[in-house]
Every structure is written in structure tokens, then in C-alpha cells.
ZAPADREN-900158 format. One record per residue (C-alpha): chain; residue number from 1; x, y, z. Coordinates in steps of 0.05 Angstrom, whole numbers, plus 5000, padded with zeros to 4 digits. Layout:
<atoms>
  unit  pos     x     y     z
     A  NUM     X     Y     Z
...
</atoms>
This chain:
<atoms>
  unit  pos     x     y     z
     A    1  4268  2183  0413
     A    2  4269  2225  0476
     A    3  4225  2183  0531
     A    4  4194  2231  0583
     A    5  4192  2182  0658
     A    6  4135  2217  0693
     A    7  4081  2210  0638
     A    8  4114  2140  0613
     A    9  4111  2165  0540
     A   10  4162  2173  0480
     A   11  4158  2249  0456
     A   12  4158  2231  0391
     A   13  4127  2177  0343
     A   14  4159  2105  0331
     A   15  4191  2094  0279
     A   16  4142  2022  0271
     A   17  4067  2027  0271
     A   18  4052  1964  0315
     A   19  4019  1909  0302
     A   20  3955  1897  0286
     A   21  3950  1831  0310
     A   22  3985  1867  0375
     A   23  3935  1931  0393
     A   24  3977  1953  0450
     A   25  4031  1965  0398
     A   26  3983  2012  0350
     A   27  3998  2071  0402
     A   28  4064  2101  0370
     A   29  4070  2143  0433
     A   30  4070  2086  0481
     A   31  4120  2044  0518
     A   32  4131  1976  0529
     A   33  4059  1963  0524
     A   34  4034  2006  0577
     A   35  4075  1957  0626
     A   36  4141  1990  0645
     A   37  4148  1936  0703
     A   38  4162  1876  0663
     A   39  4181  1897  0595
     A   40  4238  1948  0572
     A   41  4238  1978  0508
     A   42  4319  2002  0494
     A   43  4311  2027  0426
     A   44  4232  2041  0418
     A   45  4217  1987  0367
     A   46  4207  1932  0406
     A   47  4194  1915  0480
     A   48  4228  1856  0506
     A   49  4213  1823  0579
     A   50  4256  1832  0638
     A   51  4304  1790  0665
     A   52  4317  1767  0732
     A   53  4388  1750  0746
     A   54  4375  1676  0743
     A   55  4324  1682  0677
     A   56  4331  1697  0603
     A   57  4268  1709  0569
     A   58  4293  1739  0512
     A   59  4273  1662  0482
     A   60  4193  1692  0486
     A   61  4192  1763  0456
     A   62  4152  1762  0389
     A   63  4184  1761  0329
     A   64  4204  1822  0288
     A   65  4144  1860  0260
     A   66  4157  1855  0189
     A   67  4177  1781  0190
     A   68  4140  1743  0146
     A   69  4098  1686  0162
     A   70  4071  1611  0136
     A   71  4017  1562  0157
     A   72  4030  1578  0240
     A   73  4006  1523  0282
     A   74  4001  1514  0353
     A   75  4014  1440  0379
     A   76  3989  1425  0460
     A   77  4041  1374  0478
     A   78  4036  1338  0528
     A   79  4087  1285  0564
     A   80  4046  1230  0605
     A   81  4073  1207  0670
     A   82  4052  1134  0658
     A   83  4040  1128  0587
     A   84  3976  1083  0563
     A   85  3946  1097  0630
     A   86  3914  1155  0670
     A   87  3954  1150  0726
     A   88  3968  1213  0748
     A   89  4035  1203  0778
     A   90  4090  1155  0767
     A   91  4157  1140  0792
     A   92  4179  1193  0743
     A   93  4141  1243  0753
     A   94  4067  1280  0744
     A   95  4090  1290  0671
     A   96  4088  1356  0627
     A   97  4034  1398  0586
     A   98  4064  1456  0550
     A   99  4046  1488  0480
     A  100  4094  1493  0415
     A  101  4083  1556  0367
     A  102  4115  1558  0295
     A  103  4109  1610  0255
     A  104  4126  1571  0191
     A  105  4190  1612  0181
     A  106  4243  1590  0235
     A  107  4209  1622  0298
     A  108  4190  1573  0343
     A  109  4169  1575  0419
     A  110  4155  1522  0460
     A  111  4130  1547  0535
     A  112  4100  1509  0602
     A  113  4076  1533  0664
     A  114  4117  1517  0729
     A  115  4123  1531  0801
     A  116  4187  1576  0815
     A  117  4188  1528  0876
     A  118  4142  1474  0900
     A  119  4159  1436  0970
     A  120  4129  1378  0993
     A  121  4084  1409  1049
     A  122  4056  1450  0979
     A  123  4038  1389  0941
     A  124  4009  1355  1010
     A  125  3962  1414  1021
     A  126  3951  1442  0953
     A  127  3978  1504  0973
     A  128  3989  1573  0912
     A  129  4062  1583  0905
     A  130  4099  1629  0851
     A  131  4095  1607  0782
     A  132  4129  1627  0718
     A  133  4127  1610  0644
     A  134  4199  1553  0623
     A  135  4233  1548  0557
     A  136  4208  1478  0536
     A  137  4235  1469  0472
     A  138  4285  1417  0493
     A  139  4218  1382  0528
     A  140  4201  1314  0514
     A  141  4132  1294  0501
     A  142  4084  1233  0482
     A  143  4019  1255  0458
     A  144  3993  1322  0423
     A  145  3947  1360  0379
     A  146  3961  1413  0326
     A  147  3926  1468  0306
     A  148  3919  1509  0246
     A  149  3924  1594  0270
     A  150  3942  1659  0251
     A  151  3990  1706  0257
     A  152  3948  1746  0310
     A  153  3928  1682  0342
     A  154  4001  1663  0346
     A  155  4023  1731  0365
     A  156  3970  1733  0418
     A  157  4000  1666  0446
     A  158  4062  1700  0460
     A  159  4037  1756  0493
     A  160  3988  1712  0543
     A  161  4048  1673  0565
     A  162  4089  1743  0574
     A  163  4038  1776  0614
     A  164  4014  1707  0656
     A  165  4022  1720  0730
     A  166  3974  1667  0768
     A  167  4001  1632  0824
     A  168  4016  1556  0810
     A  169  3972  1502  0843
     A  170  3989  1429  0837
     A  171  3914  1413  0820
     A  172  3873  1472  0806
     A  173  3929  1509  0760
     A  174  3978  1471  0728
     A  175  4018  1468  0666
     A  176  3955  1431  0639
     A  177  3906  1487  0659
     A  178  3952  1537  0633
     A  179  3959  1511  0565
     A  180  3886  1494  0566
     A  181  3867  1569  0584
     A  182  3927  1595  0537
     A  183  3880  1558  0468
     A  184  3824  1581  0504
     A  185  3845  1663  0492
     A  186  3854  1648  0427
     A  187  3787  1615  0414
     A  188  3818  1537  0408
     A  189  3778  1485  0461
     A  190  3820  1426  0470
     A  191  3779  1365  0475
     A  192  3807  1342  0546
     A  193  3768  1351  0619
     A  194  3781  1354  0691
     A  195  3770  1294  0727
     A  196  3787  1254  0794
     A  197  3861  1233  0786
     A  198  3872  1163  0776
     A  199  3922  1136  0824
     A  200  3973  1084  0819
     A  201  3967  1029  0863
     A  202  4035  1040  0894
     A  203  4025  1115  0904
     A  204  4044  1101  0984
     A  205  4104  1086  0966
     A  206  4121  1134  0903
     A  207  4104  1194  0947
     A  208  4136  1165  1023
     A  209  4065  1177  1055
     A  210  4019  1132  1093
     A  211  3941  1113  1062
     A  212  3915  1152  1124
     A  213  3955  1206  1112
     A  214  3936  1212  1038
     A  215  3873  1206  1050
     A  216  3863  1253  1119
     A  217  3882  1308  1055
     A  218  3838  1287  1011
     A  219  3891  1251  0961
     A  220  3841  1198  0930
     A  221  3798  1245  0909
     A  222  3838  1298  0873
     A  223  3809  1336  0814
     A  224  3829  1379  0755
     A  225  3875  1379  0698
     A  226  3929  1338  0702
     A  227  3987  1306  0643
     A  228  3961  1245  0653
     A  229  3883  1250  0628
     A  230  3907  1293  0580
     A  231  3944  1257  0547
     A  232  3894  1200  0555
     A  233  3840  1248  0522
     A  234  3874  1265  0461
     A  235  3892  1193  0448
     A  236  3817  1180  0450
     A  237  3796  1240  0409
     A  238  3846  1220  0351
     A  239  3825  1148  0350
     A  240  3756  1169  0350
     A  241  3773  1217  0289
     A  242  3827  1171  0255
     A  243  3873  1228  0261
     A  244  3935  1173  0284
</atoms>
């Protein structure tokens, strides 16, 4: 197909008539989704995400159109910093939230939300820095959930994580909000809440500052999503269900 730059359009049909489960892909005059800034599109069937010279994405492009699918599920995993408590930070670590996707036929995803980069003076102030979306499928993790989807709702999994561009905040967007607001698109509410971190009672020393310090930036009262109360949550829900 010939692609004409200054209207962003193919001249002639694709050869593929989208996905259903994908509207952006039901216009066979289109390209790369109407977003020519982070996908490319070499041969017109499928767009795939662009690479930065230190990233490979090619791990998170949806699987071919025509492949077929059985019983997807979504799991929210999520690896707890302390496990068996809700302390929100450990020697370790703040821990891990990140969702798996299976598509019952050998395509499987497993993504997280990170910061490209997150100092200490970031984490002491709460300060927005870069995020992006990591490969975890070599992540370890400790508690989780699965849940029964479609092939749109899987699909539309995908593209959320492909098209997320918020900035990264220690507390008020983590990997655990992500995930959470990821099921959330899709119409899944995860039974866990934001609440005041728990802190361990050595956190002076785990994070090298002073009480005053921690609490002169408000350190003892931290809310939001976090690993930790997550993973604490879903332990509670499943005992409360007998889902163990």
C-alpha cells in the first residue's frame, strides 16, 4: 500500500479489517491507530510500538488478528515488600504490583508501571518523574487474583498499557494505581483501597533519614496504593471467600 505523509493515510484499503475488539483498527484507511508518534506500521497489517534505543517493546504488541483464543484471564499480581504484614517498605524494597494477561493459547504478557528514573530527593518530596510500562514476566510475586475476560477485554489491556503516558509518583501513581486503573478500563474493581502506609519500625534506618526529617515531609502519614496493602487486601478478600 502506497502511504500518503501529509494526510497520514494509506491510499488504499488493508488487506485486514481490524478488530472489533480494537475500533481504532476498523478504519482500513488508517495508520498506526491514528498515533504515528509511538507506533509504526511497516507493512500495514499491524502497528507495533516504537523503540527507544535502550527499549524493546515488541514483547507488548497484540497478538495476530486471526489468532485464536481460550478462557483469557487477567491475574493482578502483586509482590509484598514484607510479606504477612502491611509494611509498606522493607529492607528489600516497596515491592511490585503488575498484571499478567493469557490469552489461553501461548500469548502471554505480564506488564508493571515504573519510574524511568526515581532519585532520592523524588521519593523524599513525592515529586512526578517519567514513567513507562516493564516486561514483568520474569517478576516474582506473592499474592494475586485472577480474572475471567474476553478477548476485547484482554485486547483492550494491551492497548491501555501501550498508550499509558502519566507521570510516575511514588504515592499517588504507582505500579499499584496503575494496575488498579488498568482492571478499572476494563470494568474489573479489585477489592483493595488506599490507605495510610504502615511503617516499619526501623524505617530510620531502612531509608538513612532522621524521625524529624521523615516527618517535617509528611512520611508518617503517607497515603495511596501501595504493594504492601495490596497484597494484604487480597489475602483478606480470599479468606473471606475461601478462594485459598
Amino acid at each position: 500500500r502506497e502511504y500518503q505523509p501529509g494526510v497520514g493515510r494509506f491510499t488504499a484499503e488493508d488487506i485486514l479489517r481490524g478488530r472489533s475488539t480494537v475500533p481504532n483498527t476498523l478504519n482500513r484507511y488508517g495508520y498506526c491507530w491514528n498515533n504515528p508518534l509511538i507506533f509504526f506500521d511497516l507493512n500495514g497489517q499491524s502497528p507495533k510500538k516504537a523503540k527507544k534505543e535502550t527499549d524493546d517493546y515488541d514483547w507488548l504488541n497484540l497478538p495476530a488478528p486471526d489468532t485464536p483464543v481460550e478462557n483469557p484471564t487477567v491475574t493482578f499480581c502483586v509482590q509484598a515488600p514484607d510479606p504477612g504484614t502491611r509494611n509498606a517498605i522493607s529492607a528489600k524494597g516497596v515491592g511490585h504490583t503488575f498484571l499478567t494477561v493469557d490469552y489461553g493459547n501461548g500469548n502471554v504478557y505480564s506488564f508493571g508501571f515504573y519510574p524511568e528514573k526515581l532519585k532520592d530527593i523524588d521519593i523524599m518530596f513525592q515529586n512526578n518523574v517519567k514513567g513507562m510500562i516493564g516486561d514483568d514476566k520474569r517478576h516474582s510475586y506473592n499474592e494475586y487474583l485472577t480474572y475471567e475476560i474476553t478477548q476485547e477485554q484482554a485486547d483492550q489491556l494491551l492497548v491501555f498499557a501501550q498508550n499509558y503516558d502519566e507521570k510516575y509518583n511514588v504515592v499517588t501513581n504507582n505500579c499499584t494505581t496503575f494496575a488498579v486503573d488498568a482492571l478499572k478500563s476494563i470494568g474489573i474493581n479489585v477489592p483493595i483501597t488506599e490507605k495510610t502506609w504502615t511503617l516499619p519500625d526501623n524505617i530510620e534506618e531502612i531509608i538513612g533519614f532522621n524521625e524529624f526529617i521523615i516527618r517535617s515531609l509528611g512520611g508518617y502519614d503517607v497515603q495511596g496504593y501501595s504493594p504492601a496493602d495490596a497484597a494484604a487486601d487480597i489475602a483478606e478478600y480470599k479468606a473471606d471467600c475461601d478462594l485459598n
